[in-house]
N, C-alpha and C positions, 0 to 999 in steps of 0.2 A: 751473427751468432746462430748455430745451427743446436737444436736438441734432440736428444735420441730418447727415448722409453728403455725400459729395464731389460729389453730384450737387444739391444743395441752393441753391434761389431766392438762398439769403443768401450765395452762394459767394465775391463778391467785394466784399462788403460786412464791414466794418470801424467798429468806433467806437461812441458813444453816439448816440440816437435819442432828442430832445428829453427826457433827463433821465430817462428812462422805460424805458427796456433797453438794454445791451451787444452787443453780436453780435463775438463772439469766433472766431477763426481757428485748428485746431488741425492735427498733422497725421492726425487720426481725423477731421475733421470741423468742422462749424459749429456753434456753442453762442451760444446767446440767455439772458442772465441778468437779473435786474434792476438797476437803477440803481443802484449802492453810495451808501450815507449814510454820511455820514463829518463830519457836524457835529459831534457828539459826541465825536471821537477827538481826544484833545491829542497833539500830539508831547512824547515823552520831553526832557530834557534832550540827550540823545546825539544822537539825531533832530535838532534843532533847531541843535545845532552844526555836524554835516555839511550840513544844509540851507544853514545862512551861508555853510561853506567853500565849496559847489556855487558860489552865487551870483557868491561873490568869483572864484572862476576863470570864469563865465559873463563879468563883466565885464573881467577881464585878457583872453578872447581876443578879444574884440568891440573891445577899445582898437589890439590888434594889427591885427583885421581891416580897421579903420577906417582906421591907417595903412598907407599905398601902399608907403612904405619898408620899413619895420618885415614887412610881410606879406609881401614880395617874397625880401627878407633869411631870411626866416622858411620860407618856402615852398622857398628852396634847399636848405636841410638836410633837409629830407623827401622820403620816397618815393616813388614816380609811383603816384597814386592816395590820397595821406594827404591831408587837407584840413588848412589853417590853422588853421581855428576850433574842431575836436577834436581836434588835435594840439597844441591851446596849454591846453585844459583839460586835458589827460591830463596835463602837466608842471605847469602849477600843482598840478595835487590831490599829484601825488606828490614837489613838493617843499614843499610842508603835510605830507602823512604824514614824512617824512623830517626834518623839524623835531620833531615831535611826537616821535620817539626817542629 
């Protein structure tokens, strides 16, 4: 793991580099890591049910977003600056948690 100071080539560089280093953003500096392998990691049981949950609220606010009514409706009740499509996950997942009780 290499790090650079605020003054550093990598400064506004973000993300992976064909599969082969990270370059991370902190607020100490820039950190160059290697690639994570993650072939070998199973997700738990727990893991793998929230993943489902993610999914299923990704697809409730995309069905929202898609509809013009529905997102419009949708959009009245939120506040200047909340977006549809994170504001319709955040209520699915927490009326899943709120069953789960």
């Amino acid at each position: 793991m290499a790090r650079g100071g605020n003054q550093s080539i990598l400064n506004d560089l973000r993300g992976a580099i064909g599969k082969q280093i990270v370059v991370k953003q902190y607020a100490y500096g820039t950190v160059v890591s290697a690639y994570p392998y993650m072939r070998k990691l199973k997700p738990t049981a727990l893991q793998q049910y929230r993943q489902g949950a993610f999914a299923d609220a990704v697809a409730y606010a995309q069905s929202i977003v898609r509809n013009p009514a529905l997102k419009k409706a949708y959009a009245a009740k939120l506040d200047k600056g909340q977006r549809v499509y994170n504001a319709a996950i955040k209520e699915y997942l927490e009326k899943q948690k709120q069953k789960g009780k």
